[in-house]
C-alpha positions as CSV (number, residue, x, y, z in Angstrom):
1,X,0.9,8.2,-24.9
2,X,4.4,6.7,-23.7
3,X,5.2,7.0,-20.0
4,X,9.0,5.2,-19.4
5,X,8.8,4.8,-15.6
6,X,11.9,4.3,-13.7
7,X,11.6,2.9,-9.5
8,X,14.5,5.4,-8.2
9,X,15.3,5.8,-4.8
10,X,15.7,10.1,-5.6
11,X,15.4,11.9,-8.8
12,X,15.7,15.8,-9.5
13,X,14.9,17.9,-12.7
14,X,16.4,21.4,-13.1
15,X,15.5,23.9,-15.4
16,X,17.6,27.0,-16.1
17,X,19.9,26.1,-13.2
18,X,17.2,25.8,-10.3
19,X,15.5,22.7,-9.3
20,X,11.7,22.3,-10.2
21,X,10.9,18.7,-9.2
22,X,12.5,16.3,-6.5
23,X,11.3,13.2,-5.3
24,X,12.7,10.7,-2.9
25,X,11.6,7.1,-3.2
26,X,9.1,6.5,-5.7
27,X,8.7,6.7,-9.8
28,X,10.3,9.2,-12.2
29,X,7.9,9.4,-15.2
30,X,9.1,10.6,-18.5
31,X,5.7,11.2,-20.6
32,X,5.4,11.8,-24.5
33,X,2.3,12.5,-26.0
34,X,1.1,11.4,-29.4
35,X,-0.9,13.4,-32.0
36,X,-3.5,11.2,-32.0
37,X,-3.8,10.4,-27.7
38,X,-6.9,10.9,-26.4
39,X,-9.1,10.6,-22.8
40,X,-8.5,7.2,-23.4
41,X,-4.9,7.4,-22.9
42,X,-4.4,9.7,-20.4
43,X,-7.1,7.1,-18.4
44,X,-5.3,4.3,-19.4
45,X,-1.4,5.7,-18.6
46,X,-2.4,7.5,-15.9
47,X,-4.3,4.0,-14.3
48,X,-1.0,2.3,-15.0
49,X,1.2,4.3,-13.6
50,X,-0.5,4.8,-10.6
51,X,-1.3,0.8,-9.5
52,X,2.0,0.0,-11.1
53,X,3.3,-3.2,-8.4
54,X,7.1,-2.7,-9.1
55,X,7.8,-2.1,-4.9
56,X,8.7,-5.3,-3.0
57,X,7.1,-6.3,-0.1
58,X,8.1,-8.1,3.1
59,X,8.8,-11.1,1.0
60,X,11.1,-9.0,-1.8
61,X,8.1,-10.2,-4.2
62,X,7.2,-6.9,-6.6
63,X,3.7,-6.4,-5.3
64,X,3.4,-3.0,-3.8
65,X,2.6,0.4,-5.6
66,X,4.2,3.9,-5.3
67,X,0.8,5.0,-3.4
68,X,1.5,1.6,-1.2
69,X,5.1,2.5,-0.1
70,X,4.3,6.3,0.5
71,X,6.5,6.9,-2.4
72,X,5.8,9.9,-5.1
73,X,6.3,10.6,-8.7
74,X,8.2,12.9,-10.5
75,X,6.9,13.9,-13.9
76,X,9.0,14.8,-17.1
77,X,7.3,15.8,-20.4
78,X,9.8,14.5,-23.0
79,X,8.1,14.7,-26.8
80,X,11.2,12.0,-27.9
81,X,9.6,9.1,-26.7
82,X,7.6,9.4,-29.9
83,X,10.5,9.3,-31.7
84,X,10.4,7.3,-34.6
85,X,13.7,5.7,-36.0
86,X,12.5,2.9,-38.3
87,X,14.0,4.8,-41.4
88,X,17.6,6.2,-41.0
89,X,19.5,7.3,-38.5
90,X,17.8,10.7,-37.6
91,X,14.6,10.1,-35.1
92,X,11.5,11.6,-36.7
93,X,9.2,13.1,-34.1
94,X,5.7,13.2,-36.7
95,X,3.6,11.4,-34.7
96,X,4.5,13.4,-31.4
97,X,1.6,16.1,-30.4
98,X,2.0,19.6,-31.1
99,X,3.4,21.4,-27.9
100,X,0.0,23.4,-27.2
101,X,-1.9,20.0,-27.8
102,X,0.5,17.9,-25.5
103,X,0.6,20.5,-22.6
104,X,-2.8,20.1,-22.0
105,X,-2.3,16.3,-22.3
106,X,0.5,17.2,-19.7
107,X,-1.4,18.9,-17.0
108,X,-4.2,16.4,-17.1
109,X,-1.8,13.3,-16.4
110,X,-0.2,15.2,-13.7
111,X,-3.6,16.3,-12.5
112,X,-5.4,12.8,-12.8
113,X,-2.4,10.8,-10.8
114,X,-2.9,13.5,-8.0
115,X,-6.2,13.1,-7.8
116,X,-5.6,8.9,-7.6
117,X,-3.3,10.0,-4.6
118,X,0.0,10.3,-6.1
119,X,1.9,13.2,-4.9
120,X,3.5,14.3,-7.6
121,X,6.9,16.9,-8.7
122,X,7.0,17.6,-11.8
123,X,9.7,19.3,-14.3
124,X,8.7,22.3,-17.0
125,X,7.0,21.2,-20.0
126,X,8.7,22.3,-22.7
127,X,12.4,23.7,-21.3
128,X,15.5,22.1,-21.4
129,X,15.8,20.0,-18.2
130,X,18.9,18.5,-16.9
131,X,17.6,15.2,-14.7
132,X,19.5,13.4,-12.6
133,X,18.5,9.7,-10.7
134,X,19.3,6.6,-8.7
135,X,17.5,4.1,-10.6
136,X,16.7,1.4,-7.9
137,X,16.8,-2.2,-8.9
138,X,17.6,-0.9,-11.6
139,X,13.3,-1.5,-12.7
140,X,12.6,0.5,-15.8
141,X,8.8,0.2,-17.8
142,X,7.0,1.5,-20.9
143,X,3.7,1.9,-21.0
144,X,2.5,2.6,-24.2
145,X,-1.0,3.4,-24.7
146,X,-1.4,2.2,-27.9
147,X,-0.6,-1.2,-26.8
148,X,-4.0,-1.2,-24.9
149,X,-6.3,1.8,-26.9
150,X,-5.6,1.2,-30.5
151,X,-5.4,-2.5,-30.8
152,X,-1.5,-3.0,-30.5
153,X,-0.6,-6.3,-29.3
154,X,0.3,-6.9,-25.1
């Protein structure tokens, strides 16, 4: 599982002209799911996403979560993280999950970081999404699961 987290003072996604998600302050979450993610990486993603420290504090010093500064997250579903361009030019998305396997992946993300205490927006898994954001800082993270789960390197 890949989550690209972005610190953003406001961030929108619209979906067939209306908006579905907004936040204020707080972290806009674009999540791909891998064929081969398990409850290990939506524990592991979901843990890091919502302790991330990437807020300052009195000092300026990045040390405070989203939960921390009342901020809230707004999550994307967006399969071309996985994308893998190591051979041409054209991204191949094989190791992304199956749309009826990452939806349920999804849900449980977006259901896991509210139950941590993250209000959370969200977009519509699987339509076309126009997002728009002010990237604050700017601060942008991966997390990849693999890194931790499946023996990749930190």
């Amino acid at each position: 599982m890949i989550a690209l987290v972005q610190r953003v003072d406001r961030a929108k996604v619209e979906a067939d002209g209306a908006v579905c998600g907004a936040i204020e302050r707080g972290l806009l979450v674009l999540l791909g799911v891998k064929a081969d993610d398990g409850e290990e990486d939506i524990a592991y993603v979901t843990d890091k996403v919502c302790g991330l420290r990437i807020f300052p504090d009195e000092q300026g010093k990045q040390n405070l979560s989203v939960k921390d500064v009342g901020g809230k997250l707004l999550i994307v579903s967006q399969f071309t993280l996985c994308g893998d361009v190591r051979k041409g030019k054209r991204p191949s998305f094989d190791s992304a999950a199956r749309p009826e396997i990452a939806k349920g992946f999804y849900l449980e993300f977006i259901r896991r970081c509210r139950e941590k205490g993250c209000e959370a927006a969200t977009g519509i898994f699987g339509a076309h999404m126009l997002v728009e954001l002010t990237n604050n800082g700017p601060v942008t993270i991966i997390i990849d699961s693999a890194v931790k789960t499946k023996g990749g390197k930190s």
